[in-house]
MARLO-837037 format. One record per atom (N, C-alpha, C, CB): residue in one letter; atom name; x, y, z. Coordinates in Angstrom, 3 decimals, padded with zeros to 6 digits. Glycine has a CB too. Example, Ala and Ser with C-alpha at 12.3 -4.5 7.8 and 13.67 -1.06 7.14 Angstrom:
@res:A, atom:N, x:013.190, y:-005.690, z:007.800
@res:A, atom:CA, x:012.300, y:-004.500, z:007.800
@res:A, atom:C, x:013.200, y:-003.300, z:007.800
@res:A, atom:CB, x:011.308, y:-004.473, z:009.046
@res:S, atom:N, x:012.850, y:-002.250, z:007.080
@res:S, atom:CA, x:013.670, y:-001.060, z:007.140
@res:S, atom:C, x:012.900, y:000.030, z:007.870
@res:S, atom:CB, x:014.084, y:-000.598, z:005.725
# end
This chain:
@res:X, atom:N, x:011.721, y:089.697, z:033.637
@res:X, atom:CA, x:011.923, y:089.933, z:032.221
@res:X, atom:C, x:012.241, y:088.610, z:031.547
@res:X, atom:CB, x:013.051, y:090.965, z:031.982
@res:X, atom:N, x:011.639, y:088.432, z:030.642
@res:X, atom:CA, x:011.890, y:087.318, z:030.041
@res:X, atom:C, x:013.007, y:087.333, z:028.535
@res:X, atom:CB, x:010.446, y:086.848, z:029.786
@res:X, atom:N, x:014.129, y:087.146, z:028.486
@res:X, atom:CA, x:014.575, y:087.270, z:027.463
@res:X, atom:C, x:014.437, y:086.758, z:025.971
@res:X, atom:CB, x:015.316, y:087.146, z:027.812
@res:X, atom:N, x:013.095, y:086.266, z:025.777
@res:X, atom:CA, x:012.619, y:085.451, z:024.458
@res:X, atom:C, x:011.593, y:086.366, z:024.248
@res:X, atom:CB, x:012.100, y:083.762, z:024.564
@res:X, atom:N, x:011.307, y:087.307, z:024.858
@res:X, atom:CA, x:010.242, y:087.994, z:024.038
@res:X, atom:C, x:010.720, y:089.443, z:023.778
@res:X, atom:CB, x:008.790, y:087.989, z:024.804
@res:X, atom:N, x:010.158, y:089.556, z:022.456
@res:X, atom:CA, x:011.146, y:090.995, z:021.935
@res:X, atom:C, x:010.778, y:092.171, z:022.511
@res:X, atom:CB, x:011.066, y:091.398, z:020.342
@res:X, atom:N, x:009.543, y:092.180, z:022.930
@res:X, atom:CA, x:009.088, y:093.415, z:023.825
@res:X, atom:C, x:009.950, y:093.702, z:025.099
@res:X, atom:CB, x:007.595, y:093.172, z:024.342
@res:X, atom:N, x:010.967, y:092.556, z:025.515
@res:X, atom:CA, x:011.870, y:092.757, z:026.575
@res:X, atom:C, x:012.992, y:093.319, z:025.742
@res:X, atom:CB, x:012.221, y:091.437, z:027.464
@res:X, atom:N, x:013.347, y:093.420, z:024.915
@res:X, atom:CA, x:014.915, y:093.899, z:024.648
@res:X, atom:C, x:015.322, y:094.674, z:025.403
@res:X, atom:CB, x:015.254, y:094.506, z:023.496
@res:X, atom:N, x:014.430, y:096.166, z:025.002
@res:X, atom:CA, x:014.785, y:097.333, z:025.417
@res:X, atom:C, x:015.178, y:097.326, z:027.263
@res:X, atom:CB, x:013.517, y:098.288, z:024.923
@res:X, atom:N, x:014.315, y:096.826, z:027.736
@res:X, atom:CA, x:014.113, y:096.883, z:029.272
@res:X, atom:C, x:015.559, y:096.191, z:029.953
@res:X, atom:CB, x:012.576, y:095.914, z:029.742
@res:X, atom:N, x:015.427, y:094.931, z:028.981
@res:X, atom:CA, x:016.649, y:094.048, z:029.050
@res:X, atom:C, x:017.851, y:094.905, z:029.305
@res:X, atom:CB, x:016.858, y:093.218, z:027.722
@res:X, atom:N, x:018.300, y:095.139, z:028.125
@res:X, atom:CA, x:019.395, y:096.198, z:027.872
@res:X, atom:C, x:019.808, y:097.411, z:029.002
@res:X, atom:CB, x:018.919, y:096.924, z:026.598
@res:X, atom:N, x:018.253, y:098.194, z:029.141
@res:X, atom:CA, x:018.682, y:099.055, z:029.847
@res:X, atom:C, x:018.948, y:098.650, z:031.541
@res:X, atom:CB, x:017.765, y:100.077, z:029.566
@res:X, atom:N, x:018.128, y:097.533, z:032.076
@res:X, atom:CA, x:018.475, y:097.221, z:033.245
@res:X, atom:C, x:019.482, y:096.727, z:033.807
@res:X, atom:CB, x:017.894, y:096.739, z:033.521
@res:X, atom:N, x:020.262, y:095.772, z:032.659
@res:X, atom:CA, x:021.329, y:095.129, z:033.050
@res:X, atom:C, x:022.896, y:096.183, z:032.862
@res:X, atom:CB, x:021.258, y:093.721, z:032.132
@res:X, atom:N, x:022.867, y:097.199, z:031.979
@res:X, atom:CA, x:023.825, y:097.810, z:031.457
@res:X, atom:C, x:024.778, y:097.517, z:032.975
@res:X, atom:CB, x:023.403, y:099.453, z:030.841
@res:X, atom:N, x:026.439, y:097.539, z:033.059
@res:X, atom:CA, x:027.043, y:097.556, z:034.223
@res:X, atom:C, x:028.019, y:098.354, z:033.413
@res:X, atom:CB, x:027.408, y:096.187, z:035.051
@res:X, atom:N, x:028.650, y:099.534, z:034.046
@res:X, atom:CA, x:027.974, y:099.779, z:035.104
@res:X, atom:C, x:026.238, y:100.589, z:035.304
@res:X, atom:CB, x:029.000, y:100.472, z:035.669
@res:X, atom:N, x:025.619, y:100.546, z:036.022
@res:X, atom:CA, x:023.726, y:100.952, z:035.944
@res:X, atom:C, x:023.979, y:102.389, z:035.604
@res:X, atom:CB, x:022.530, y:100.793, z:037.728
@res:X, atom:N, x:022.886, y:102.631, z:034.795
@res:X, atom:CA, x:022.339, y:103.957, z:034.844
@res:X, atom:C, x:021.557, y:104.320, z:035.623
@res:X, atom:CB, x:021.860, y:104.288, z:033.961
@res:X, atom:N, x:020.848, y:105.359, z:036.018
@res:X, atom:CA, x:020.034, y:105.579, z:036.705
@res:X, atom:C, x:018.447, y:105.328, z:036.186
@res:X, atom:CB, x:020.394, y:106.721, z:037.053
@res:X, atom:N, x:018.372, y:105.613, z:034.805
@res:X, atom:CA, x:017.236, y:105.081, z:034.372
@res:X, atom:C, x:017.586, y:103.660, z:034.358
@res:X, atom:CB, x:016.755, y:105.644, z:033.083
@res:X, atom:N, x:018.353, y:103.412, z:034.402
@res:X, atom:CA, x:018.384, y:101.514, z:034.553
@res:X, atom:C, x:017.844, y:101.038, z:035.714
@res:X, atom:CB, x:019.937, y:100.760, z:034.617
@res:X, atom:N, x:018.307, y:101.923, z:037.021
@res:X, atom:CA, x:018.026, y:101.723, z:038.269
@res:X, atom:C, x:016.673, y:101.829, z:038.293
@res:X, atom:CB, x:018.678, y:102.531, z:039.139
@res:X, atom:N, x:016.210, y:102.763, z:038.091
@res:X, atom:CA, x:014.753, y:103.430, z:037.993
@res:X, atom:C, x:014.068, y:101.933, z:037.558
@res:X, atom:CB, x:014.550, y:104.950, z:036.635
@res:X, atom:N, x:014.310, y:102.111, z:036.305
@res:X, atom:CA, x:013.586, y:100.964, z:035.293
@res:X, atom:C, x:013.560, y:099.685, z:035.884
@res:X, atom:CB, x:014.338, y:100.739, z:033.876
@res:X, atom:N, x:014.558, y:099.266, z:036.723
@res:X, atom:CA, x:014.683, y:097.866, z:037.099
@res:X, atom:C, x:013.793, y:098.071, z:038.446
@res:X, atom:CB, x:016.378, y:097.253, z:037.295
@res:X, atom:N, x:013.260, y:099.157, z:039.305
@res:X, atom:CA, x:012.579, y:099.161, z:040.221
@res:X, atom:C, x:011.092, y:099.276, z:039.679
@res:X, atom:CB, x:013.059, y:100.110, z:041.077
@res:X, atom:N, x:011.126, y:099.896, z:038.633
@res:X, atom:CA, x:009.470, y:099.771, z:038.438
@res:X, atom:C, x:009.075, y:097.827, z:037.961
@res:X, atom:CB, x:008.928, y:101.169, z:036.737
@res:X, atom:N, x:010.021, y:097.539, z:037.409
@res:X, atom:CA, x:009.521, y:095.987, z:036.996
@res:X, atom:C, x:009.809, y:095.269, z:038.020
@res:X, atom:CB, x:010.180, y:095.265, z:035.738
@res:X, atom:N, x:010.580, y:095.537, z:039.042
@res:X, atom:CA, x:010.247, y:094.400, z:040.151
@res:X, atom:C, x:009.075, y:094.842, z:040.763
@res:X, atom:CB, x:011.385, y:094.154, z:041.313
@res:X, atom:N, x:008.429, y:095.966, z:040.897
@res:X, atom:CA, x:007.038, y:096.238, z:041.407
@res:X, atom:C, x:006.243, y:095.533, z:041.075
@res:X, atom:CB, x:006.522, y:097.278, z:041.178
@res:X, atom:N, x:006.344, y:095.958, z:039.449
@res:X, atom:CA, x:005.596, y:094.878, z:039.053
@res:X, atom:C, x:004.814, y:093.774, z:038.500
@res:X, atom:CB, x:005.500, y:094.923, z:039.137
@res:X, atom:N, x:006.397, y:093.060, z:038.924
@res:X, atom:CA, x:006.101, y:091.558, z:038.085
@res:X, atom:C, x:005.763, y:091.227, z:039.817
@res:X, atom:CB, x:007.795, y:090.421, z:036.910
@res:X, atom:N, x:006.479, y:091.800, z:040.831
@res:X, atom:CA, x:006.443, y:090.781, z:042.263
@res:X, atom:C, x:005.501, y:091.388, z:042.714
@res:X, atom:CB, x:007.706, y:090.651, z:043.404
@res:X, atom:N, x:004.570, y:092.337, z:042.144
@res:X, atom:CA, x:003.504, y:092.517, z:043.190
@res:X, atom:C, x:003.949, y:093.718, z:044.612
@res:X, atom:CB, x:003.242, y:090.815, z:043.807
@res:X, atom:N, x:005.214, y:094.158, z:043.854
@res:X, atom:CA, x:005.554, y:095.088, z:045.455
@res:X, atom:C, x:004.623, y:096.647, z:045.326
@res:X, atom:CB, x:007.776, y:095.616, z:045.621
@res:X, atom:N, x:005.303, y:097.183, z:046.463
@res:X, atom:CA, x:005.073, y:098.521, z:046.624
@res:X, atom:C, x:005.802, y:099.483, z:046.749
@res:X, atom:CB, x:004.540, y:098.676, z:047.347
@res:X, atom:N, x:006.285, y:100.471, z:045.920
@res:X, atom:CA, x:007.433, y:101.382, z:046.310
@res:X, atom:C, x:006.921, y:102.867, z:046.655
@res:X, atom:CB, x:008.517, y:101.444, z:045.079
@res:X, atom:N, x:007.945, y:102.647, z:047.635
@res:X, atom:CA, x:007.582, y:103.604, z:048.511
@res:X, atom:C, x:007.493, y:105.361, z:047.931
@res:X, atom:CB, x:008.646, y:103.366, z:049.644
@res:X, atom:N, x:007.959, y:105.713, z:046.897
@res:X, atom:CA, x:007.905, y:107.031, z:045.918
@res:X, atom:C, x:006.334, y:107.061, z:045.470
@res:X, atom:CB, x:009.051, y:106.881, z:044.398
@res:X, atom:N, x:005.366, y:105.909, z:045.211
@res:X, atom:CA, x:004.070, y:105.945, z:044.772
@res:X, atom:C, x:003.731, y:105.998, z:046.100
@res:X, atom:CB, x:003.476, y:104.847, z:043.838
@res:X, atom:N, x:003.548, y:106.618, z:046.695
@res:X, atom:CA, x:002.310, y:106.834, z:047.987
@res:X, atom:C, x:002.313, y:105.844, z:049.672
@res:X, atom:CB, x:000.647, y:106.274, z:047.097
@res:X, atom:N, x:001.297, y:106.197, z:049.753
@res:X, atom:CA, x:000.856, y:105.650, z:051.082
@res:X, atom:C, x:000.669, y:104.430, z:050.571
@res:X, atom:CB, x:-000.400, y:106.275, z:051.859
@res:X, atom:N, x:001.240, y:103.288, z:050.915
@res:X, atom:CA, x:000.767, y:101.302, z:050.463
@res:X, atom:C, x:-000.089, y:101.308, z:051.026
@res:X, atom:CB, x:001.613, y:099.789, z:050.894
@res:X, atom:N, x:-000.809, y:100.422, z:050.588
@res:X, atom:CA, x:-002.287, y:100.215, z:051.104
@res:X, atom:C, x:-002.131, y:099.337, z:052.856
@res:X, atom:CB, x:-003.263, y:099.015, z:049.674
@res:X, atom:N, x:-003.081, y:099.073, z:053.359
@res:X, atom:CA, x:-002.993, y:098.518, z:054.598
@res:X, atom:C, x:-002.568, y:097.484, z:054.947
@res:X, atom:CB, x:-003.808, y:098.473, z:055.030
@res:X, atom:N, x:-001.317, y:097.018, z:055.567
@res:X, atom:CA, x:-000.588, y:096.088, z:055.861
@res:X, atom:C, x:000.411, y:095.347, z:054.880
@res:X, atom:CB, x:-001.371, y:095.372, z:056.331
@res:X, atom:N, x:000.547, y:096.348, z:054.178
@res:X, atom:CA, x:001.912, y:096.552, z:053.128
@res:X, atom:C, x:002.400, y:097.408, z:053.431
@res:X, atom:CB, x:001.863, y:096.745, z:051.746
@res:X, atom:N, x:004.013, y:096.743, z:053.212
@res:X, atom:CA, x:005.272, y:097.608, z:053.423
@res:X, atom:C, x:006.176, y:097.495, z:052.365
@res:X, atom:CB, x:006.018, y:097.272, z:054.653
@res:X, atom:N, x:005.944, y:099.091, z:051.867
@res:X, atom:CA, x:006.719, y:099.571, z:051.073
@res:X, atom:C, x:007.927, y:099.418, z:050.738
@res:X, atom:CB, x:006.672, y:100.334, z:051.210
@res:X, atom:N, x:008.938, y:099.312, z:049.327
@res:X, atom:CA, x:010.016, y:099.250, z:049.300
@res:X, atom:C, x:011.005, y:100.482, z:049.488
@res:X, atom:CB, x:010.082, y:098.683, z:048.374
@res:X, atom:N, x:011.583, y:100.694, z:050.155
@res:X, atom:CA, x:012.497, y:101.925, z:050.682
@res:X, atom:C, x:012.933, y:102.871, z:049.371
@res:X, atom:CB, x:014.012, y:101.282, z:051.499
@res:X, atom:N, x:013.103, y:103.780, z:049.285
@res:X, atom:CA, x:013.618, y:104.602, z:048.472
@res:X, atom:C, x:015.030, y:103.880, z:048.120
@res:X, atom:CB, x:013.657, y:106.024, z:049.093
@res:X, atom:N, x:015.577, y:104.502, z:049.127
@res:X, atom:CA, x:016.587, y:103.810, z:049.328
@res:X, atom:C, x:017.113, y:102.349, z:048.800
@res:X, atom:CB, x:016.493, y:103.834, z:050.377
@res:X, atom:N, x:016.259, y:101.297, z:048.756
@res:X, atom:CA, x:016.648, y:100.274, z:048.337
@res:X, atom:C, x:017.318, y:099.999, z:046.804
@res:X, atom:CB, x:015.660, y:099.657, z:048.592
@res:X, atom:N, x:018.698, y:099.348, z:046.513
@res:X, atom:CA, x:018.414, y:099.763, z:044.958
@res:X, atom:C, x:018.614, y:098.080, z:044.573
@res:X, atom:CB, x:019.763, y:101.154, z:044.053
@res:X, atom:N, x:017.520, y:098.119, z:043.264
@res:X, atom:CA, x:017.519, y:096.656, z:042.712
@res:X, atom:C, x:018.473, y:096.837, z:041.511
@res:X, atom:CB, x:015.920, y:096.035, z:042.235
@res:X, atom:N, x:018.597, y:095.707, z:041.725
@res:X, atom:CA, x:019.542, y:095.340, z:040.307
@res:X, atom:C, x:019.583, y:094.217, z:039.368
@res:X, atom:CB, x:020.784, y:095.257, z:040.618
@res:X, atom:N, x:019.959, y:094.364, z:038.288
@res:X, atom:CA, x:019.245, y:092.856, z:037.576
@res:X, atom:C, x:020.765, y:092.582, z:036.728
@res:X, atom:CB, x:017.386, y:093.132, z:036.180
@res:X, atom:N, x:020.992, y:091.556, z:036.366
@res:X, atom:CA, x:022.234, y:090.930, z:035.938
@res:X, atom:C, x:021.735, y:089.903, z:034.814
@res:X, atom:CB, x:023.054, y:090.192, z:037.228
@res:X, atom:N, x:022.530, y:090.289, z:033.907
@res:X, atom:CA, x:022.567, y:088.360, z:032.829
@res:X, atom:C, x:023.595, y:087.828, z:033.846
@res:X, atom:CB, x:023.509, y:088.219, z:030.523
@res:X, atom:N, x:023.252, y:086.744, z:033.365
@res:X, atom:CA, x:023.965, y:085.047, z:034.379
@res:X, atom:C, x:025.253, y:085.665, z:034.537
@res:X, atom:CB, x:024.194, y:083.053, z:033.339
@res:X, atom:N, x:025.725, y:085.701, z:033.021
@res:X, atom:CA, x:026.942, y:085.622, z:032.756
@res:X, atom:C, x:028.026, y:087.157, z:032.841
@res:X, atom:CB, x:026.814, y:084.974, z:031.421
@res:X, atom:N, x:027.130, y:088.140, z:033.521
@res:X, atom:CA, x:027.979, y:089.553, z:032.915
@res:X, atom:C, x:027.702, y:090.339, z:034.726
@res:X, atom:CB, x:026.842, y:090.728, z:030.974
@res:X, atom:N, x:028.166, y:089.779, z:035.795
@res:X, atom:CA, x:027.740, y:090.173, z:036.899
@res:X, atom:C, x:028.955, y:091.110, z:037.325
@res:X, atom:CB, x:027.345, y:089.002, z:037.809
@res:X, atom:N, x:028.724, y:092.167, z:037.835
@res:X, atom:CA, x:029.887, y:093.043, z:038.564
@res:X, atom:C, x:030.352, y:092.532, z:040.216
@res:X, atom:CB, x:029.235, y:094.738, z:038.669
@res:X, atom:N, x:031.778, y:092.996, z:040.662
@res:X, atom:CA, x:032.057, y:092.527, z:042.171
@res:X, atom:C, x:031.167, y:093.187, z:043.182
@res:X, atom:CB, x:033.554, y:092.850, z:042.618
@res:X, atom:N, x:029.510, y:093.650, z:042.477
@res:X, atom:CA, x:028.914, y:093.483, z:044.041
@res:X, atom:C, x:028.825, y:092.087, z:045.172
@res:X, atom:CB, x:027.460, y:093.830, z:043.842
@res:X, atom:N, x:028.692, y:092.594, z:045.633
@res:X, atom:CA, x:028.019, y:091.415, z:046.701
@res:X, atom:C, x:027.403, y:091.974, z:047.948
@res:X, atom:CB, x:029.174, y:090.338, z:047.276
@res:X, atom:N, x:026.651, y:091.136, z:048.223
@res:X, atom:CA, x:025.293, y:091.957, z:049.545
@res:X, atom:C, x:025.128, y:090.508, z:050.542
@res:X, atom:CB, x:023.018, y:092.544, z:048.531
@res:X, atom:N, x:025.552, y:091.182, z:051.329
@res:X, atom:CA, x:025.161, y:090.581, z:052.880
@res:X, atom:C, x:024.422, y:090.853, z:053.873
@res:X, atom:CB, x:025.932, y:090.534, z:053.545
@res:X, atom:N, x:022.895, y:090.145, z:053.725
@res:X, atom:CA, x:021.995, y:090.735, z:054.318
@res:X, atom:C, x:021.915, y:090.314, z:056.008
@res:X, atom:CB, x:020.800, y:090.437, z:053.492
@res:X, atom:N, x:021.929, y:090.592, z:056.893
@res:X, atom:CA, x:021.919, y:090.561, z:057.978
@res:X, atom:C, x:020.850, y:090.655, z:058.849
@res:X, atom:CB, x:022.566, y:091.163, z:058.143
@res:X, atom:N, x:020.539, y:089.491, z:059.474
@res:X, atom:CA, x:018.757, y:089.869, z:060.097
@res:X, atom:C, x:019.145, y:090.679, z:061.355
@res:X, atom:CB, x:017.553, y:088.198, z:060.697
@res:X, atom:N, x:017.685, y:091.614, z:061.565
@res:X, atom:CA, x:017.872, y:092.333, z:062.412
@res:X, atom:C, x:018.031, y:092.113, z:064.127
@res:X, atom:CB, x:017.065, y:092.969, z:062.056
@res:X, atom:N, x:018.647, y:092.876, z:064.678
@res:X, atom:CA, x:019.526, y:092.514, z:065.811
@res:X, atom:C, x:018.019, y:091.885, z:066.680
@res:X, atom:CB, x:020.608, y:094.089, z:066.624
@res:X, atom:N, x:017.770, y:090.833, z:067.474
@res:X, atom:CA, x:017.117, y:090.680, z:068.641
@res:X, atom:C, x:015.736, y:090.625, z:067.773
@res:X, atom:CB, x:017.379, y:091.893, z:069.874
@res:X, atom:N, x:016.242, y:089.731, z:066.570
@res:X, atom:CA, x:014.608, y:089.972, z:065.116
@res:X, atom:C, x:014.381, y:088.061, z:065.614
@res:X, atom:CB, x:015.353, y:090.475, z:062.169
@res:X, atom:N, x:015.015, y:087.429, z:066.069
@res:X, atom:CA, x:014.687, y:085.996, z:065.901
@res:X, atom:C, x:013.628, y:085.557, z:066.826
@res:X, atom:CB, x:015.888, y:085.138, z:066.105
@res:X, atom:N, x:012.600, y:084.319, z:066.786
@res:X, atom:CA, x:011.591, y:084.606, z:067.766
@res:X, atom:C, x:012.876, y:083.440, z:068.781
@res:X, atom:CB, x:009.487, y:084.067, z:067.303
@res:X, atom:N, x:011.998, y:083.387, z:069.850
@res:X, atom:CA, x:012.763, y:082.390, z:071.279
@res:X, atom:C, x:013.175, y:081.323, z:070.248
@res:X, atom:CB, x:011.488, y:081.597, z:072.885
@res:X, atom:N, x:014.147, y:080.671, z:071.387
@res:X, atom:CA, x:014.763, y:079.409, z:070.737
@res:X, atom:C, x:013.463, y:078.328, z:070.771
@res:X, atom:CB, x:016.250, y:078.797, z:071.693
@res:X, atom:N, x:012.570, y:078.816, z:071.555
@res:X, atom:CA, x:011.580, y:077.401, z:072.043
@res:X, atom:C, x:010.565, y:077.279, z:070.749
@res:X, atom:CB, x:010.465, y:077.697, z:073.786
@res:X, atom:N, x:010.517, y:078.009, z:070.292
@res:X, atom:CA, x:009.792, y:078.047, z:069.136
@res:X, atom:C, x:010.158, y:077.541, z:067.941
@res:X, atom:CB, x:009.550, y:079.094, z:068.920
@res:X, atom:N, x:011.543, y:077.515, z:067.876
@res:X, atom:CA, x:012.636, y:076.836, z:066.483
@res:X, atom:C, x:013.362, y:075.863, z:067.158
@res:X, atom:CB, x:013.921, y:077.995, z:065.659
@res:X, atom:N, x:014.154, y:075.511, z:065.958
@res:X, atom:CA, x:015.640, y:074.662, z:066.121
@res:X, atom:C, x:016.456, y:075.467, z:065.719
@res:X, atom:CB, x:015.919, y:073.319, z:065.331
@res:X, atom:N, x:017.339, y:076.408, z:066.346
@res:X, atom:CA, x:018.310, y:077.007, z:065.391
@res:X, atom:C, x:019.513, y:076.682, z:064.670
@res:X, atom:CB, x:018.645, y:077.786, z:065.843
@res:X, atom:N, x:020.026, y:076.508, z:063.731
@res:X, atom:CA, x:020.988, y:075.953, z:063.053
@res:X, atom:C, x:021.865, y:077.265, z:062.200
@res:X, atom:CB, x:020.266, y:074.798, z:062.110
@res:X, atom:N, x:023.144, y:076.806, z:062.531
@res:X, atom:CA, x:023.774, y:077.517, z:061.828
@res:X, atom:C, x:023.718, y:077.053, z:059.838
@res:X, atom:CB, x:025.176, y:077.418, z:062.652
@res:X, atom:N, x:023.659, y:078.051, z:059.347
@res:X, atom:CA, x:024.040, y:078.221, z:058.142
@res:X, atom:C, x:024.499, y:078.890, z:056.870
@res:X, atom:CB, x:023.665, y:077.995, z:058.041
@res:X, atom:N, x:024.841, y:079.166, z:056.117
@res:X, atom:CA, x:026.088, y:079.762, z:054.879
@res:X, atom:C, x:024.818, y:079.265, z:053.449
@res:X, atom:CB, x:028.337, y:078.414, z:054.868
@res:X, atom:N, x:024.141, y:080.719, z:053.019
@res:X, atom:CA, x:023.826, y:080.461, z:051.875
@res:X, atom:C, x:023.749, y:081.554, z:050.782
@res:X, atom:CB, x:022.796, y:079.873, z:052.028
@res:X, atom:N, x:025.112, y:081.448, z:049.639
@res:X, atom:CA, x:025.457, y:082.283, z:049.001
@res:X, atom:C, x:024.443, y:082.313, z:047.619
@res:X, atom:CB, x:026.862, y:082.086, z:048.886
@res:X, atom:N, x:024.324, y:083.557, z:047.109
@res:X, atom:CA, x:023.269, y:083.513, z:046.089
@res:X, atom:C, x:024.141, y:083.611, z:044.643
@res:X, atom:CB, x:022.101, y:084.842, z:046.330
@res:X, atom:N, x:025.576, y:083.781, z:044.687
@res:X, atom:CA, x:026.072, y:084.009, z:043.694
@res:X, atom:C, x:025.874, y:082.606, z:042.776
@res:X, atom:CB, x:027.394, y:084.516, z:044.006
@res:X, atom:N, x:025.899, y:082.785, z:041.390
@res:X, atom:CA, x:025.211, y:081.460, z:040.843
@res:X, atom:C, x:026.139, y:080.519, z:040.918
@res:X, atom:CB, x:024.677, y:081.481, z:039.397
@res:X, atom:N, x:027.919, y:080.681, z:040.290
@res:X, atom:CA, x:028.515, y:079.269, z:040.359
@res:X, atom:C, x:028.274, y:078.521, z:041.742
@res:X, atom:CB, x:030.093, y:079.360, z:040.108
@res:X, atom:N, x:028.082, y:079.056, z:042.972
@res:X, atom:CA, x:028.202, y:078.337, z:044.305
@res:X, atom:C, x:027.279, y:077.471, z:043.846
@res:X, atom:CB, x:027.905, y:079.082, z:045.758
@res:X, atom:N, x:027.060, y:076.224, z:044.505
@res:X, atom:CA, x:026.017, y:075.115, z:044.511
@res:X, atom:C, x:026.070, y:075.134, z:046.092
@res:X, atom:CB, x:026.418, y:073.514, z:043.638
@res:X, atom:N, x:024.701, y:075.311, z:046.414
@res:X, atom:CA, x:024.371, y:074.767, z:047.935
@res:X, atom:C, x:024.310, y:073.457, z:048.322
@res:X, atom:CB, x:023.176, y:075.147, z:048.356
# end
């Protein structure tokens, strides 16, 4: 969403409201479809070798400045990494909240 164009207000408004509505929720999942090109999984069978976004999943959209105490810690899946021989593994810490600077 771009906030300089007036055709975003509405979308604006309703996606960011905190706490979400459900049409906010809704609304903020159909525009990450698609502006990113996804697939959610409520429209059908994805086409072949696309994977759908979970029902389940819920997006959320924030101004910079008006964010609630979520926070999400995504965790890769257990025994998901390929061999060590294939990488260098390195530990690392990378927070998405905006004041942090990496």
């Amino acid at each position: 969403m771009d906030s300089n164009e007036a055709q975003n207000v509405a979308d604006r408004a309703l996606c960011t409201k905190v706490p979400p509505t459900e049409a906010g929720l809704t609304r903020a999942r159909e525009l990450w479809a698609k502006l990113g090109d996804f697939f959610l999984a409520e429209n059908g069978t994805p086409p072949k070798d696309v994977i759908a976004i979970p029902k389940t999943t819920v997006i959320r959209v924030y101004e910079l400045t008006e964010r609630d105490d979520l926070v999400t810690i995504v965790l890769p899946e257990k025994n998901g990494l390929p061999p060590a021989s294939q990488f260098e593994p390195v530990d690392y810490y990378r927070c998405t909240y905006w004041p942090y600077i990496p």
